[in-house]
N, C-alpha and C positions, 0 to 999 in steps of 0.2 A: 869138743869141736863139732859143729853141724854144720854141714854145707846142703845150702838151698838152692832150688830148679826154679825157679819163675816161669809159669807158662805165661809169654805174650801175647797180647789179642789185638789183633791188627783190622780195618776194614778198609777197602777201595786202597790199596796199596799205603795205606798210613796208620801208625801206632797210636794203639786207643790211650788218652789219655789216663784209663783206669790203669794200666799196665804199670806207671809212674810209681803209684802206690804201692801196689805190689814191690817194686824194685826197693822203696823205702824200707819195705819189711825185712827186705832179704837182706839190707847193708845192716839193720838195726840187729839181724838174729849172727850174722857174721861179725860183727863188730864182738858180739857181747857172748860170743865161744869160740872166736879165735879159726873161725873157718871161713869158707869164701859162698861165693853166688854162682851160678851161670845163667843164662836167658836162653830158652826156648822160643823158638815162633817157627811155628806148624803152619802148613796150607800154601796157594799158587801165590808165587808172586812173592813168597814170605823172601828171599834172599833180596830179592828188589827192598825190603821194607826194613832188612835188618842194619841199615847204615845207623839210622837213626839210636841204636842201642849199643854202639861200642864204646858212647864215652861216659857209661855210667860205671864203671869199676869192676865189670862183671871179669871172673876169670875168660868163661866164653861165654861168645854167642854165638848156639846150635841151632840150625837152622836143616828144618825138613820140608823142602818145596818141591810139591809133586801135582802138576795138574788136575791130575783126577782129587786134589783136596781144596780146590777152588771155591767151594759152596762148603759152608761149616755143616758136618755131619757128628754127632758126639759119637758115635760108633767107630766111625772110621778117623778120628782124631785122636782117642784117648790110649787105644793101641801101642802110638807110638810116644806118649806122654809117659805110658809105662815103661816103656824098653828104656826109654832114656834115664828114669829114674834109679832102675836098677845099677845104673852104672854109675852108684857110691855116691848117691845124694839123702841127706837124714829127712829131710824138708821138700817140698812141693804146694806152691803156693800160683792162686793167681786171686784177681780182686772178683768180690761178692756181684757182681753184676752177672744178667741173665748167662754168659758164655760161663762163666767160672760155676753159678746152681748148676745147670747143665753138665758140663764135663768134669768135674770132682767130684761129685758122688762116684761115677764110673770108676774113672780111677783110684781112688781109692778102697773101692771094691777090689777090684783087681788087683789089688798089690797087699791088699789083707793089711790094710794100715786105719788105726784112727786118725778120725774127718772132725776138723774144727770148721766153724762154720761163721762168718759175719762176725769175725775179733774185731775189738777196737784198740789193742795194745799188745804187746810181749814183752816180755821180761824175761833175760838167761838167770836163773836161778841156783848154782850149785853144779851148772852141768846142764839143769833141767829147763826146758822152755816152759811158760808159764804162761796162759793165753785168758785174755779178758775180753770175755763177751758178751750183750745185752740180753737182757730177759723180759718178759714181762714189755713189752709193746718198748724195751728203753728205759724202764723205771727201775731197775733192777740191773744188777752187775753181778756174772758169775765169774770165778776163775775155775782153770781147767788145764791137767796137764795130758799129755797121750803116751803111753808108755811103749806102744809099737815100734819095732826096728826104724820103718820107715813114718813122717807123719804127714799129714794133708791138711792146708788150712786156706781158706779163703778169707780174704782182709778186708774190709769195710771202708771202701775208698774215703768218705769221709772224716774218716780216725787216720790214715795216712797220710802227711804233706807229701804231694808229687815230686820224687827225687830229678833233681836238678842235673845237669850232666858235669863231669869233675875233668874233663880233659883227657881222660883217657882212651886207648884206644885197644879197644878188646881184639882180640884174634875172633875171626869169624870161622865157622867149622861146620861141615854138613855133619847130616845123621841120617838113616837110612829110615824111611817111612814103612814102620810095619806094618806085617800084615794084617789086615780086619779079623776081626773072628765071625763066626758064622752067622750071628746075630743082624751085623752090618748089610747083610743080603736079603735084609725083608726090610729096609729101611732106603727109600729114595728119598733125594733131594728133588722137591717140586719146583718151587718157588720162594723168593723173599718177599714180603712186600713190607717194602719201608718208608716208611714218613719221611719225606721230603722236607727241610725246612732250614728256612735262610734264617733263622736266627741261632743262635749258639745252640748245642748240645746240654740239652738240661742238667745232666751230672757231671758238665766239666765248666758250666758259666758261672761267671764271678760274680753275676748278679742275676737274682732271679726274680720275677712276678708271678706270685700265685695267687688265684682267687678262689672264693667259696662259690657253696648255693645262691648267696645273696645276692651275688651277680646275674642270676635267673639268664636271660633271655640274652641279655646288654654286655656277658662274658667279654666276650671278641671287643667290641665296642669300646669298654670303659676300658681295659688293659693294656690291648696292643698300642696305643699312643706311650703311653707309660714304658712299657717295654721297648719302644721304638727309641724312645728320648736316653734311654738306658743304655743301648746295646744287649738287652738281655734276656734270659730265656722265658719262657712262660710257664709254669704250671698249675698246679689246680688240686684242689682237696679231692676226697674218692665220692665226697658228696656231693660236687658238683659234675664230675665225670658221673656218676651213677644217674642223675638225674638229666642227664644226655647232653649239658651244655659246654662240657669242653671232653676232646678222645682220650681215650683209655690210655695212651701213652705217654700224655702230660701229670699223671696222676704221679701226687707225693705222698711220702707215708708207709707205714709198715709193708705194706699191700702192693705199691707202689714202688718208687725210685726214691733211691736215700741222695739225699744233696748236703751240701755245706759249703754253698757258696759265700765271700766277702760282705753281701749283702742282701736279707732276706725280706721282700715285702711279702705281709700276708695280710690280704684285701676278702673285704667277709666273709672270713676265715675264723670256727669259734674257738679252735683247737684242742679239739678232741684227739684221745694218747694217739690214736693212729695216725695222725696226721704229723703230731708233734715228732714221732720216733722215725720220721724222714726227714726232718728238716733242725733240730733243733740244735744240731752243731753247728749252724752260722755261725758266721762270724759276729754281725750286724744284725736283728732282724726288726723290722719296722712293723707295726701292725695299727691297721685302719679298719674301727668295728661300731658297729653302735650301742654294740650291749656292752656299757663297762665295765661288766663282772664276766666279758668272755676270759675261757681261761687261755686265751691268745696272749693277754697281758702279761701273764706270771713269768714267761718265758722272751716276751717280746722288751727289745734297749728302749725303744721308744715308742710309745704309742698314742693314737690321736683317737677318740670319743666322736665321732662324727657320722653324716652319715656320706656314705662311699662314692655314691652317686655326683654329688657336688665337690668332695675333698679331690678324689683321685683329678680329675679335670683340671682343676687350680691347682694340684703340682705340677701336673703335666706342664700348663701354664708358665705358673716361677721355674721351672729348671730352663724351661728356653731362654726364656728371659736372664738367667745366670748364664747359660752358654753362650750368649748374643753379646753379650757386657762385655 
């Protein structure tokens, strides 16, 4: 029997849609050892935010809301990620995104436990949890088990469907925000500075546009219509973020943000592994190239030989034209 901690990660008083996955993990490793879950969510505001997490089956949801944790510090968060864990949880899990790199390593320092890192799958095995995770940019599959009392894993949003809510209604439960340790005291909260942006959040949209180098100067120009027509998010190779024509935090790929949204366009895009190993759990993905031996093909449902300049414009085109019909 293993019973699992999800830590939640919440922003502007609402639950990050990565957290879903996570929670998926937790029903998938409870189901399959006959033990239960609970949800954590740390920081100000978290008891305002914790409505949203009672109807997923959790035994609870613990809740540590304390002003002074208003601004994410990993020092002063993981503290009490520890405390709570000790109190008879086998598992501690939250999803592979920048919050979850950040604060698991700590933690599971601190509790003297093996760290699994960016799983795509679990499997209860005998008793034993069994953990699959990419190697090699994605081209490779390892399994791994962790023998430690307690263990730590971070799940790979796009290997988990976002768990759906089941009607239930968890009991909600404070928990007491421990102390920092002394490290926390050379560590200020400055500032965030965050990208603003009315189109969907790139690892939680259901359709995304991404383009290459190829797009040079014209990025913005030839996509955003495209993405408009869409509803959808935008991102970009690290070849076209490196050579300055879209920011660093549209970028997909190893390096990058992992996606798997419903439907992937990848617009002069040649798909090199890095790129590939963020993106190639679409669902759908579309690829418009001119080199017909890019290896964008091998992995893309449909693909068009054209060049990008003229093709992208004339979809743009016929989808209004189907949406006006």
């Amino acid at each position: 029997m293993a019973n699992v901690l999800v830590v939640a990660e919440f922003s502007e008083g609402k639950l990050k849609k990565t957290t879903h996955s996570a929670i998926t993990f937790a029903q998938t490793v409870a189901k399959g050892t006959s033990g239960s879950f609970s949800i954590l969510l740390i920081g100000g505001g978290a008891k305002a935010a914790s409505g949203e997490l009672a109807g997923f089956g959790a035994a609870k949801v613990l809740v540590a809301d304390d002003a002074n944790l208003a601004n994410y510090v990993a020092e002063r968060y993981a503290p009490t990620v520890v405390a709570t864990a000790k109190g008879g949880f086998d598992v501690v899990v939250t999803a592979a995104g920048a919050y979850g790199k950040d604060l698991m390593p700590r933690v599971a320092a601190a509790l003297g436990a093996g760290y699994a890192t960016d799983i795509s799958s679990v499997k209860a095995d005998g008793g034993k949890l069994v953990y699959k995770r990419p190697m090699f940019a994605g081209n490779a599959y390892g399994y791994c088990e962790i023998t430690t009392p307690v263990q730590v894993v971070t799940v790979r949003q796009s290997e988990f469907a976002p768990a759906q809510p089941t009607g239930g209604n968890s009991p909600v439960e404070a928990v007491a925000v421990a102390p920092a340790g002394a490290g926390a005291d050379r560590v200020t909260f400055v500032s965030l500075d965050q990208v603003k942006n009315e189109r969907p959040e790139l690892t939680e949209a259901s359709v995304v546009v991404s383009g290459g180098r190829a797009l040079k100067e014209r990025f913005k120009e030839v996509l955003d219509p495209l993405a408009d027509v869409l509803s959808a998010a935008v991102g970009a190779s690290r070849a076209a973020c490196d050579a300055g024509y879209a920011p660093s935090d549209l970028q997909v790929g190893q390096t990058g943000k992992v996606v798997a949204p419903k439907l992937y366009f990848a617009i002069g895009i040649s798909g090199a592994i890095q790129h590939l190993a963020g993106m190639k759990g679409s669902k759908v993905i579309v690829a418009i190239n001119k080199d017909g031996e890019a290896p964008i093909f091998q992995v893309a449902d449909y693909g068009l030989v054209a060049d990008l300049f003229q093709a992208v414009p004339e979809l743009v085109s016929e989808i209004k034209k189907r949406k006006s019909a």
